[in-house]
Each structure stands twice: as structure tokens, then as C-alpha cells.
ROLUM-774513 format. One record per residue: x, y, z of N, C-alpha, C in turn; residue in one letter. Coordinates in pm, whole numbers, plus 32768, in hexadecimal, padded with zeros to 4 digits. Example, Ala and Ser with C-alpha at 12.3 -4.5 7.8 and 13.67 -1.06 7.14 Angstrom:
% residues 2
   nx   ny   nz  cax  cay  caz   cx   cy   cz resn
 8527 7DC7 830C 84CE 7E3E 830C 8528 7EB6 830C    A
 8505 7F1F 82C4 8557 7F96 82CA 850A 8003 8313    S
//
This chain:
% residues 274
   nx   ny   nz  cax  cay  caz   cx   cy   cz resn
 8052 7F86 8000 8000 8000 8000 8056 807E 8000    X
 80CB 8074 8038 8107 8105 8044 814C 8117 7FAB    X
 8179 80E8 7F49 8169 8124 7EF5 810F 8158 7EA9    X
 80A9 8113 7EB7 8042 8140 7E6F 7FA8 81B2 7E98    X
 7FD4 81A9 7F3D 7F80 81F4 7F57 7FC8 8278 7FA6    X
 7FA0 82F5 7FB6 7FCC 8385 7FD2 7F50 83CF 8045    X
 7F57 8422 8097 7F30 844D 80D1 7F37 84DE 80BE    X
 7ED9 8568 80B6 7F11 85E7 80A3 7EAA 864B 80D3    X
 7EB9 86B0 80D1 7E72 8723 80F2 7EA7 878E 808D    X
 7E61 880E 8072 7E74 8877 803E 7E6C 891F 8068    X
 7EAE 894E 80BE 7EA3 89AA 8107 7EEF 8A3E 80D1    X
 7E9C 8A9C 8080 7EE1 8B33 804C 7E94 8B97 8088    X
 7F04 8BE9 806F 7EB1 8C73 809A 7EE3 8C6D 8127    X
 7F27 8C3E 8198 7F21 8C63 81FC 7EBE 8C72 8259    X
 7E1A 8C11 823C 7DBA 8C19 8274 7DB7 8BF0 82F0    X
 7E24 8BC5 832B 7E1E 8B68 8396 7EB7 8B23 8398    X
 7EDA 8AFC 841F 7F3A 8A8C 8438 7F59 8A18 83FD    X
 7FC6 89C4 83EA 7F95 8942 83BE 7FB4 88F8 8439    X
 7F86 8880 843E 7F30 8835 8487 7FAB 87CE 8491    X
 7FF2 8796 84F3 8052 8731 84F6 8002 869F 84E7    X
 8020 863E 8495 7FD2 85C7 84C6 804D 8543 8516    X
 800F 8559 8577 807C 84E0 85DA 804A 8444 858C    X
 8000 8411 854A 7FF1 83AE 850E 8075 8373 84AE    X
 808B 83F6 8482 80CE 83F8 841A 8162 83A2 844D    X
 817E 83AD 84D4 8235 8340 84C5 821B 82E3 84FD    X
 8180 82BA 84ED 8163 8204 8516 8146 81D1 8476    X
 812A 822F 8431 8103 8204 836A 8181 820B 8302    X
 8174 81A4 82A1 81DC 81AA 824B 81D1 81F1 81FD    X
 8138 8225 81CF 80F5 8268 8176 8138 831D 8174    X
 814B 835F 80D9 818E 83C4 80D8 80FC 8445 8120    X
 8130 8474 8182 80D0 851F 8183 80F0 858B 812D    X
 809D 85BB 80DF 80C0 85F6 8090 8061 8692 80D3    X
 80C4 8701 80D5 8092 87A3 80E9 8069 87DF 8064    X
 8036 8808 800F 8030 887A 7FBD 802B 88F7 7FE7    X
 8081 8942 7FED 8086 89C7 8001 80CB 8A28 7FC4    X
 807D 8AC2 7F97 80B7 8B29 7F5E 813C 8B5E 7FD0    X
 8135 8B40 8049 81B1 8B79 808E 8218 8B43 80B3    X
 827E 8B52 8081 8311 8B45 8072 835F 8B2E 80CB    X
 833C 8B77 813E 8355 8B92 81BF 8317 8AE8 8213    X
 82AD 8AAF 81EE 8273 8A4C 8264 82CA 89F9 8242    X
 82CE 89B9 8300 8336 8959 82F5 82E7 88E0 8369    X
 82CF 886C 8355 826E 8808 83A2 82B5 8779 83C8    X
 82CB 8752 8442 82D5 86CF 8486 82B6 8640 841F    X
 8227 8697 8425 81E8 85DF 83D6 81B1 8602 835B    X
 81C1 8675 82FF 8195 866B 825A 8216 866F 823F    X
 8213 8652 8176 8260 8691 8141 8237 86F8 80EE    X
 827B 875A 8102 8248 87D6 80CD 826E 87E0 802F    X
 8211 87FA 8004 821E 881D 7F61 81C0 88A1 7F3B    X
 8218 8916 7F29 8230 8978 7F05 81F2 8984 7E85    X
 815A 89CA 7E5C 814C 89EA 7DD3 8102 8A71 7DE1    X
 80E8 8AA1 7D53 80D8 8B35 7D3F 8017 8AF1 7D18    X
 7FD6 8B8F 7D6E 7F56 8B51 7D57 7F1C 8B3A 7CC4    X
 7EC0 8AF6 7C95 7E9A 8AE8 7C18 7E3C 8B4F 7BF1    X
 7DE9 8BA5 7C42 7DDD 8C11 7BFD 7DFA 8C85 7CA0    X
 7E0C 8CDE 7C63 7E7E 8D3A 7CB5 7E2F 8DB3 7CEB    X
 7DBE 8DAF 7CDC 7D41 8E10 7D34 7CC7 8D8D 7D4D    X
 7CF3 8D2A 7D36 7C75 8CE7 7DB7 7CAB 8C6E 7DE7    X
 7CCE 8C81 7E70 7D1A 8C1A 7EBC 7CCA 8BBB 7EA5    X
 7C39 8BA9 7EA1 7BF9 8B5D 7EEC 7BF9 8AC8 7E82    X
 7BC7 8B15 7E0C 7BF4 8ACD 7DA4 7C58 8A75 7D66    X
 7CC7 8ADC 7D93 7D60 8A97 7D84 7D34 8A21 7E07    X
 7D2A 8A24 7E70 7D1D 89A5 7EDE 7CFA 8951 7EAA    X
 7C60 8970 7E50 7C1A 891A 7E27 7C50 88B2 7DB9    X
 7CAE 88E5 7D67 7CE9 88C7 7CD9 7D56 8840 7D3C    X
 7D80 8872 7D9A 7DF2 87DE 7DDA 7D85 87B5 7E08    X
 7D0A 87E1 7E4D 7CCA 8774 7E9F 7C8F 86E6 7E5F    X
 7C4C 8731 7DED 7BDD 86F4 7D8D 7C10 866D 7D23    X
 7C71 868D 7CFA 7CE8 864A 7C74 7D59 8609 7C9B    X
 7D6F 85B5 7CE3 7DD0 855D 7D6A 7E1E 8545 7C85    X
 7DDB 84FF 7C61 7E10 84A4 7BE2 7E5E 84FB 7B9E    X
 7E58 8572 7B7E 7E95 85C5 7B58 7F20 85C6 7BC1    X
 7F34 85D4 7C5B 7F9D 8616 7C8C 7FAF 8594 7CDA    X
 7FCB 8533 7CC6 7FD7 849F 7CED 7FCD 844E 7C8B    X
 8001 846C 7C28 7FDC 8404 7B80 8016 836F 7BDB    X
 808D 8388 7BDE 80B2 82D2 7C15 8070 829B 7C6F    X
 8038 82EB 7CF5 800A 82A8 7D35 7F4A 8289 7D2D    X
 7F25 81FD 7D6B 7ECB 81A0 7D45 7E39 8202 7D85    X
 7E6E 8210 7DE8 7DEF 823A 7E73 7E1D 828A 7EB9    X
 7DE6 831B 7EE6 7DF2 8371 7F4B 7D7E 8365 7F9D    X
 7DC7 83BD 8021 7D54 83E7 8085 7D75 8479 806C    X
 7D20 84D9 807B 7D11 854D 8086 7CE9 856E 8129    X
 7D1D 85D5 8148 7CAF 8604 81CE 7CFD 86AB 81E4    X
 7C59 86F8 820C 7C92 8776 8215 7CEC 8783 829A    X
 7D2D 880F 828B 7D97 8823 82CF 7D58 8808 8359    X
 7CF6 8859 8391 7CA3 8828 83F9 7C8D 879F 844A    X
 7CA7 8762 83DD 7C84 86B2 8429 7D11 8694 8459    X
 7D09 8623 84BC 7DA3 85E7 84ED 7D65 8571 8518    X
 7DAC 851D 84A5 7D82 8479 84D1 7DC9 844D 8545    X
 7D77 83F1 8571 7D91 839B 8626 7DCE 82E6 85FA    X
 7DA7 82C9 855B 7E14 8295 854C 7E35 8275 84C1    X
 7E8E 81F1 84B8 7ED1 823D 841F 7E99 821A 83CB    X
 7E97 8271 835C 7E63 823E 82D4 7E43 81CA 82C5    X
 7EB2 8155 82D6 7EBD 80D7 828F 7E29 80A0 82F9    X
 7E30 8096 8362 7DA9 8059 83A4 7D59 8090 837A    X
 7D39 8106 833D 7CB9 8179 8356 7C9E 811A 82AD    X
 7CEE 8129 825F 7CBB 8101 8203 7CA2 804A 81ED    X
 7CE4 8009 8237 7CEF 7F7D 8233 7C36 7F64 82A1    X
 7C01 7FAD 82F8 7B96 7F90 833C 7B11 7FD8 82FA    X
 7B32 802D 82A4 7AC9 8099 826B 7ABB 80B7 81DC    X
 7B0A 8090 816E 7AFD 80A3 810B 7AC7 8041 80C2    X
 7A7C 8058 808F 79D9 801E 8038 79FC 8045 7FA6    X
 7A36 8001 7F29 7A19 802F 7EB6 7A70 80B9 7E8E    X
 7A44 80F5 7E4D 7AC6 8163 7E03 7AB4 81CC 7E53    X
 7A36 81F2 7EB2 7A41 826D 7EB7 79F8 825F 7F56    X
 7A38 8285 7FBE 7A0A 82A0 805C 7A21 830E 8088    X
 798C 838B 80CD 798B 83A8 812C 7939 83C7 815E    X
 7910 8445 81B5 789D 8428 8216 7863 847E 81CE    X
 77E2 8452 8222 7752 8473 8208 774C 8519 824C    X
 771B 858F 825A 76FF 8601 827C 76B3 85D9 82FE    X
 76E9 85F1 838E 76A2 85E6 83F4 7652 865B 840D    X
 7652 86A6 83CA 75FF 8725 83EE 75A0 8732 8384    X
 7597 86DC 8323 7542 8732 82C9 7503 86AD 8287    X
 7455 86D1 8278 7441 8650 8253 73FC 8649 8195    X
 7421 86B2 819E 73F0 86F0 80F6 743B 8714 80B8    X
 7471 8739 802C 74B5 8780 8002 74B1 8802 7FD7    X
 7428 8834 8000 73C8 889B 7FDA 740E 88F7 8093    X
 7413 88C1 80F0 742A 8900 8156 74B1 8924 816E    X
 750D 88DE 810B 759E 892F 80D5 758F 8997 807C    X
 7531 899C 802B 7557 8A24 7FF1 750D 8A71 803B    X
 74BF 8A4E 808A 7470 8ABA 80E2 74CA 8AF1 815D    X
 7535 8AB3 81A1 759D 8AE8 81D3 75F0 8B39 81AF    X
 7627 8B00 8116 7697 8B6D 80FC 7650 8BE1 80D3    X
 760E 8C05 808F 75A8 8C90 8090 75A4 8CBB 813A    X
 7558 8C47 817E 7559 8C96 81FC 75E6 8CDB 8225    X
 762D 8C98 8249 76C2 8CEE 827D 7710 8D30 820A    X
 76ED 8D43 8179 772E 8D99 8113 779F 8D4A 80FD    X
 77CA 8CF8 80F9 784B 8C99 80F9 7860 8C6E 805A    X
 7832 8CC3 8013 780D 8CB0 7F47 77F3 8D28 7F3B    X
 77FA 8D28 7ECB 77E0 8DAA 7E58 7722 8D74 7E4E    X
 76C2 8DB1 7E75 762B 8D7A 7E84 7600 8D6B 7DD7    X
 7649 8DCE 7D7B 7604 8D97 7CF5 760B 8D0C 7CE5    X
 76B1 8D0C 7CCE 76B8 8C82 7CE9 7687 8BDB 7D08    X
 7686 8BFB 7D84 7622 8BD3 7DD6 7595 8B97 7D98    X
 7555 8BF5 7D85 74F6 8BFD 7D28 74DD 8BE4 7CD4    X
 7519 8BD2 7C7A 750A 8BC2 7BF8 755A 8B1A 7BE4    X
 7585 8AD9 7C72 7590 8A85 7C3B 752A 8A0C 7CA2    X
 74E4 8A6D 7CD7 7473 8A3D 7D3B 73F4 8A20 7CCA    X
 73E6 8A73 7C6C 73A9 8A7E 7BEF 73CA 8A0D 7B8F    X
 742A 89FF 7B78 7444 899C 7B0A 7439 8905 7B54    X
 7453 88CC 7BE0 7425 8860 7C32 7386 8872 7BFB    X
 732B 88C2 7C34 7295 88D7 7C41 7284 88DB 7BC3    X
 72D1 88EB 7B4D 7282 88D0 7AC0 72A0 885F 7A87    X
 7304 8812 7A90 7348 87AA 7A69 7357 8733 7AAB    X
 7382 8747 7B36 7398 8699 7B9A 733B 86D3 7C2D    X
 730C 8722 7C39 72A9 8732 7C98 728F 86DB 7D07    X
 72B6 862C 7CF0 72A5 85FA 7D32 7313 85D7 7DA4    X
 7379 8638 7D83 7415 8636 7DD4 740D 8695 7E0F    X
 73A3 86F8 7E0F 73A2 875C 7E85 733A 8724 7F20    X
 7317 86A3 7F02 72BA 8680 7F7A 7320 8600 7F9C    X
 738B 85D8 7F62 73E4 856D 7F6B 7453 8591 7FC9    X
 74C2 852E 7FD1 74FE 8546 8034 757D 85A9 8032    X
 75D8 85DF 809A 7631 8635 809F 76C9 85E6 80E2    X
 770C 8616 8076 7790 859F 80BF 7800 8618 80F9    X
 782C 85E1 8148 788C 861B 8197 790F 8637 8139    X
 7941 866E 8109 79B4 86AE 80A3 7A6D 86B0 80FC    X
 7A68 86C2 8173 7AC2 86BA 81C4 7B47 861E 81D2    X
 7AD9 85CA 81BE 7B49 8525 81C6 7B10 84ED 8104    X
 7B83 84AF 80F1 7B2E 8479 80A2 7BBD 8420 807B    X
 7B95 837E 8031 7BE7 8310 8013 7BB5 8312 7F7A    X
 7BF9 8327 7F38 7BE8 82E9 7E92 7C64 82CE 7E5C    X
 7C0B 8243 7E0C 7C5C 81F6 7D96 7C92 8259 7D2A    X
 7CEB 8266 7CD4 7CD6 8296 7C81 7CF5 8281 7BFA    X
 7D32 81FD 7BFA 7D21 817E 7B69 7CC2 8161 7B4A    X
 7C58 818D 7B69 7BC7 8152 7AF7 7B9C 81C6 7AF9    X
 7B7B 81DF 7A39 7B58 821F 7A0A 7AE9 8294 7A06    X
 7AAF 823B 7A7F 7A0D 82AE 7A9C 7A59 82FD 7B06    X
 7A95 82D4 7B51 7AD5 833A 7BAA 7B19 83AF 7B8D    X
 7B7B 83BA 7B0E 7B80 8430 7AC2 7B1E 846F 7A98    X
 7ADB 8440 7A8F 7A64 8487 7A09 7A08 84D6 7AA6    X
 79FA 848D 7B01 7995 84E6 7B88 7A06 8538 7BA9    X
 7A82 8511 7BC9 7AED 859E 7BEE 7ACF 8607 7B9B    X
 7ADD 85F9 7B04 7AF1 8668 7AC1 7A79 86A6 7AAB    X
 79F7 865A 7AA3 7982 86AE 7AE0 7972 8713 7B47    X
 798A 86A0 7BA7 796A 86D3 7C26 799B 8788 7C15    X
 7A53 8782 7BF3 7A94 87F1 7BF7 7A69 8875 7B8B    X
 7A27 8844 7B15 79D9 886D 7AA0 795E 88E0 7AE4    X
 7928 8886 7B28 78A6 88CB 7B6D 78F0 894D 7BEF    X
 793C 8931 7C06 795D 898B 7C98 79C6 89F3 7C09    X
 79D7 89D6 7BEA 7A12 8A55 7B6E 7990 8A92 7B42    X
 7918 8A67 7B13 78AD 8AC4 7AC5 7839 8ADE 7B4F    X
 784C 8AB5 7BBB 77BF 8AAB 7C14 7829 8AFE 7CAB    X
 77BE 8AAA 7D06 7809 8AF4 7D70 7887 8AAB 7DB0    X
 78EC 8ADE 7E06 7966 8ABA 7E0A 794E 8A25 7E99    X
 78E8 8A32 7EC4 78DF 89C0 7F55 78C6 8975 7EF0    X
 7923 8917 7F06 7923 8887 7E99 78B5 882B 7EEE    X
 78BC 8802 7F75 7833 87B7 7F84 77A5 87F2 7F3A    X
 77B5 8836 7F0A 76E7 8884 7EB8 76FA 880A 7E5B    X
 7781 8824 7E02 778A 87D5 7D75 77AE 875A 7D77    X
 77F6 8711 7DDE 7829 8677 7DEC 77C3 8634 7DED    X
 7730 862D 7E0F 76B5 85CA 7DCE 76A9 859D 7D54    X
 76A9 862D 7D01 7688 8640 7C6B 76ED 85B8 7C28    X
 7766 8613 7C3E 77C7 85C1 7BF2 77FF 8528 7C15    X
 77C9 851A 7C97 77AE 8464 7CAA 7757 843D 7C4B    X
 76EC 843B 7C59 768D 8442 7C06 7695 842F 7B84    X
 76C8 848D 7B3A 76EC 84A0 7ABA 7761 843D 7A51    X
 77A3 842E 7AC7 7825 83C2 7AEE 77F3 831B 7B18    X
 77BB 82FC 7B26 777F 8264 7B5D 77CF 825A 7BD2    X
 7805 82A2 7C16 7867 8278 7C75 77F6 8274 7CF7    X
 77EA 81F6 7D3B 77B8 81DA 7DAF 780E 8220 7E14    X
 77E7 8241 7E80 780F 825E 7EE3 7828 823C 7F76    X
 785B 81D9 7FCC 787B 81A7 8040 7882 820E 80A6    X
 7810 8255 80B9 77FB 82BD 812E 77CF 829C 81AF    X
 7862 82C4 820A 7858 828F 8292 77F8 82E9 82F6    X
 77AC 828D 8339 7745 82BC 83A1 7784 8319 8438    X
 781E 831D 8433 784C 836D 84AB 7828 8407 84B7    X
 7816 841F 8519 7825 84E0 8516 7888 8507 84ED    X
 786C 859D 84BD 78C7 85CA 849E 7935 85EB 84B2    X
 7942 860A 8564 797A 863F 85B2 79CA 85E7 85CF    X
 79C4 8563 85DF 79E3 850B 8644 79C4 8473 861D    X
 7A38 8447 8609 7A1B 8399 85E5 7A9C 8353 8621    X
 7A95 82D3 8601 7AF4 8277 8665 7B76 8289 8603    X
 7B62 82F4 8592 7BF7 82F2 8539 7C4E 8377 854F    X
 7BCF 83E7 854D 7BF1 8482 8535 7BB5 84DB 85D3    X
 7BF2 8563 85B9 7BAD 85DB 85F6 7BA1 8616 85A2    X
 7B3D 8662 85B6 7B15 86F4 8588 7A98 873D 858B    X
 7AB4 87E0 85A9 7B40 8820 856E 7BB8 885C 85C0    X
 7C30 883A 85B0 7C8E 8864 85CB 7CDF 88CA 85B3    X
 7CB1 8953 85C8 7CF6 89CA 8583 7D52 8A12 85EA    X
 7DB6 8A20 85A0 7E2F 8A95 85D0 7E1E 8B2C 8576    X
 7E16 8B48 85E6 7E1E 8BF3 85BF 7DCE 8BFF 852B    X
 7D79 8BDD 8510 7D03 8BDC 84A8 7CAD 8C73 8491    X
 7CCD 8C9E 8401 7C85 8D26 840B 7BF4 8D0A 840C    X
 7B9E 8D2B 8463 7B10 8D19 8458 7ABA 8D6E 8402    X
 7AE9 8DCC 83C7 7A93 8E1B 8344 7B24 8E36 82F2    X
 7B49 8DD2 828C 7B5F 8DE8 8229 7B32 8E55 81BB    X
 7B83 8EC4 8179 7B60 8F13 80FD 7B07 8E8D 809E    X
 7A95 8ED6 8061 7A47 8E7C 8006 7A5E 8EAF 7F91    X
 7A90 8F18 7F41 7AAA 8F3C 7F11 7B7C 8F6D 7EE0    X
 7B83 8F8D 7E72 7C11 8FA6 7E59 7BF4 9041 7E47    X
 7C3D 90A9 7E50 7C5E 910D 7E32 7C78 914C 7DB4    X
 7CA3 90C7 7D58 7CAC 90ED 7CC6 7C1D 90C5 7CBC    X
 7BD7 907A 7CD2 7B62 9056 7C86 7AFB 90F7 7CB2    X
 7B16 912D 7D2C 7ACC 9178 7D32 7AFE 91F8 7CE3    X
 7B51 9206 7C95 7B63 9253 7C2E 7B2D 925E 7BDD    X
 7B0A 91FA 7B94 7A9B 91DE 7B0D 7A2F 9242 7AD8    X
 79F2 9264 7B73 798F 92D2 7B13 79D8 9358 7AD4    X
 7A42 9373 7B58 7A94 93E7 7B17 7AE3 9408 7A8E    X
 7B38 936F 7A8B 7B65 938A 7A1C 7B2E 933F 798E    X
 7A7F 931C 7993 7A39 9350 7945 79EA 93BE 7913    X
 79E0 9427 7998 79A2 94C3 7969 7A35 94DA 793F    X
 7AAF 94D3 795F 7AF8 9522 7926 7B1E 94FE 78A1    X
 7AE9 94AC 786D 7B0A 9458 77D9 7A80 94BC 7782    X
 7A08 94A5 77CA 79C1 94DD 77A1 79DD 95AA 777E    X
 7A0B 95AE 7808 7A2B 965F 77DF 7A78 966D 7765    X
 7B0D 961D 772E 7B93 9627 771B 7B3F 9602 7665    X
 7AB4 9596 7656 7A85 95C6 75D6 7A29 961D 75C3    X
 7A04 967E 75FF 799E 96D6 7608 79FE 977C 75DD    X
 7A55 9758 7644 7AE9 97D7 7611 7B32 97C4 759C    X
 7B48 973D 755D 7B70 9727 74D5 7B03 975A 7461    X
 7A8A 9710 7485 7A1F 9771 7407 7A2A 9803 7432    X
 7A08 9834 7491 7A3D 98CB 7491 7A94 9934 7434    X
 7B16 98D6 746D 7B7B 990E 740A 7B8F 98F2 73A0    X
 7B31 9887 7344 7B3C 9878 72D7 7AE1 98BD 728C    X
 7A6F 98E8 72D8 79E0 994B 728A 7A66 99DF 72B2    X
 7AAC 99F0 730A 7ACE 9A75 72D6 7B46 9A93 7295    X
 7B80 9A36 7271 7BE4 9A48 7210 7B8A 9A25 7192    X
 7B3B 9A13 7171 7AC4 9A36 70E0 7AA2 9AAE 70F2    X
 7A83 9ADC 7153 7A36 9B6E 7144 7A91 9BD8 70EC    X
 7A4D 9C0F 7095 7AB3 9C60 704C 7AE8 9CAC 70CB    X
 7B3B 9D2A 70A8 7BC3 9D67 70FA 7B6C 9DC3 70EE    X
 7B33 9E31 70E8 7AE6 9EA5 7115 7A7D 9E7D 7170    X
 7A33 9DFD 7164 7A0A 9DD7 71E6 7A30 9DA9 723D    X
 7AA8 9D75 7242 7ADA 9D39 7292 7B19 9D8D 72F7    X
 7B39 9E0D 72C7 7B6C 9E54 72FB 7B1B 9EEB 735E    X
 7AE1 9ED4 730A 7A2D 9F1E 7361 79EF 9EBF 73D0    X
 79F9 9E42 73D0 79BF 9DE4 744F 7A2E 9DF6 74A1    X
 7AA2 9DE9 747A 7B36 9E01 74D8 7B2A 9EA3 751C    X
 7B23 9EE6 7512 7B2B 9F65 751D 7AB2 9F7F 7592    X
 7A42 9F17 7563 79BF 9F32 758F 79BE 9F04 7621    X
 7A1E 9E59 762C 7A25 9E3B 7694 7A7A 9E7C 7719    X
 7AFD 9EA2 76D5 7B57 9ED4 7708 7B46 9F7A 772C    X
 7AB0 9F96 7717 7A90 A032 7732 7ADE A0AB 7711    X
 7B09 A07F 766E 7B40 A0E1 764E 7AD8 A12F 75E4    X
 7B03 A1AE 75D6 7A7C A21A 75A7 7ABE A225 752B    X
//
């Protein structure tokens, strides 16, 4: 198993601490860090240093290592994922040798028994862009409708195969949808099971608390994250100013036509000369 299987997390932006896992020097299995900072240095990952994949939305970039293991693990067979937050109680190799069911394991949403009452959260606490949101609350209710009264999986742990073929094809969904919809990948991880034939082995533990994991476990964790980038909130500006910059070009092109005796009478006229 330890060649073939990997363990990792994805942590940018400086949102938070990373999380030591003491599991990690009873397992043969590699820990793998993803991180934009240069600077972290960890006990029990190995840190691997990359530049985010898109460079005004962290959340996304997380999502791009979280979502696509096959892409950033081509050699290896099977990962576990788990957010930085979680700290397994024991190691991989049991967690997966007592619990893994088929290509794809994890838990079930202890808090939520709809999938309709996840998007009704993230609206509630603003934690999305609400068009978003919306509009892809809209396309469920016009199209698979029946996955908004269905179930909600926990996004935090998760065990997948990733040598059979449907398992790419739901990764690159899955990640497809959180690029055009909203960025909380649990809204969209139904759909793209679904879409994917990929069954799912969803464990009945809480969320918080099972005979493998804790959580959540946060160090120094910013609790209101910017939802927005600073360049993005530029956009309207430096579209009125695109807009002014052709409004002043026709200008000066109707008055360099104007013959020169008028041109020079409107000049005169503005500049209040008699």
C-alpha cells in the first residue's frame, strides 16, 4: 500500500496553521502539504511548494489540488484527502484497511439532511458569491431536482481510487462545476457522482468525532476571511474608464473634422475668450 497510496492536504493563503499529524511516524504512507508558502516547515508532512492555480481566488486554487488527486499523484493508486482541520487518531493504513468500501469513501453530512439546506446555509452566512449560488440552485431545480432533497456528503475526509476510469471523469466534473457554479464543492459533489456512476461508501460517523479523526482542529484560523479580491473589485472601474477613454476618442475625432473656423470659435467659446 505505501507505494501506491498518499495522504495530503492543501493549505494557501495563510488561512490558518497547519495542523501536525502524529499518525504520521507510526505510517509508511507519504504526507503530502500543498502550500503557496515557502517559508512552512512541518514534523509530519512533506511540504510541496506550488504557485496557486489561479492567483485571485485561493479558494479555487485549494480546490484544483483538492478535487484532481490523478492529476498531482499520476503514479500513485489511492489517496486519502483530509482538510487541514482534521487530525487522524490513527493511521491511514488501518483507517483505510477497516473503512474503505469500493473507489470512493466518505462521510455522510452530520448536520445536514438535504442538500437544499446547504445551499440554504451558505447564502445564510454569505460564504459564496449569492448569484452564484443561485443560479446553480436553479439549474439542480430545473434539471436533477431530485438531488436537492438527497443527501449531503461531508467534503473534509475522503479515500479514492483513482485507476478506474469513472473516477476521473467525477474528479474532473466534480472540479468543472466548482469552476462555473459556486466554489463549496460539497453543493456540486452529488451532481457529479451521479453523472459519474461512481457509488459512494458514506460513513455514518459524526463529523466531529469518530474512532479515526477529530474535528475541527484550528490554529490561529482567520474567522472572516476577505470574500472578495481587490482586483476583482476593480472591474467596474476600469470598465467606466474604458468606457470614458471611447467616448473622449469620438470626441476628438468629431473635432478634428470640424472645419478650423469652427473649431476655433467653440475653442475660444470654451476657454472664454471674447
Amino acid at each position: 500500500m505505501s507505494e501506491q497510496t498518499v495522504v495530503y492536504t492543501a493549505l494557501l493563503g495563510g488561512y490558518e496553521q497547519l495542523n501536525e499529524q502524529p499518525m504520521a511516524s507510526e505510517s509508511d504512507l507519504r504526507f503530502v502539504c500543498f502550500t503557496d508558502d515557502p517559508t512552512l516547515t512541518s514534523k509530519s508532512w512533506d511540504i510541496v511548494v506550488v504557485e496557486p492555480y489561479f492567483a485571485e481566488d485561493l479558494s479555487r486554487s485549494q480546490r484544483y489540488l483538492k478535487l484532481l488527486p490523478h492529476r498531482h499523484f499520476p503514479d500513485a493508486k489511492r489517496s486519502l484527502y483530509i482538510d487541514n482541520t482534521i487530525v487522524l487518531t490513527k493511521t491511514p493504513e488501518q483507517i483505510i484497511s477497516d473503512h474503505h468500501r469500493g473507489d470512493f469513501t466518505n462521510f455522510n453530512h452530520s448536520h445536514r439532511s438535504a442538500l437544499i439546506e446547504e445551499f440554504s446555509k451558505v447564502l445564510q452566512y454569505g460564504i459564496d458569491d449569492a448569484g452564484r449560488v443561485y443560479e446553480q440552485l436553479n439549474h439542480l431545480h430545473n434539471f436533477a431536482p431530485e438531488h436537492l432533497e438527497g443527501p449531503v456528503y461531508w467534503g473534509a475526509f475522503m479515500v479514492r481510487d483513482h485507476h478506474e476510469p469513472e473516477m476521473v471523469d467525477f474528479a474532473e466534473r466534480w472540479f468543472a462545476s466548482v469552476l462555473r457554479y459556486s466554489r463549496r464543492d460539497q453543493l456540486s459533489l452529488p451532481i457529479a457522482l451521479n453523472q459519474s456512476g461512481v457509488q459512494v461508501n458514506a460513513l455514518e460517523y459524526g463529523n466531529k468525532k469518530s474512532p479515526f479523526h477529530r474535528w475541527p482542529v484550528a490554529i490561529h484560523r482567520q474567522r472572516f476571511a476577505p470574500k472578495f479580491s481587490a482586483q476583482r473589485n476593480m472591474a467596474p472601474i476600469l470598465l467606466e474608464k474604458e468606457r470614458l477613454q471611447q467616448r473622449l476618442n469620438k470626441a476628438e475625432k468629431a473635432l478634428n473634422n470640424l472645419p478650423k473656423t469652427v473649431f476655433y470659435r467653440l475653442r475660444d467659446r470654451l476657454l472664454g475668450s471674447k
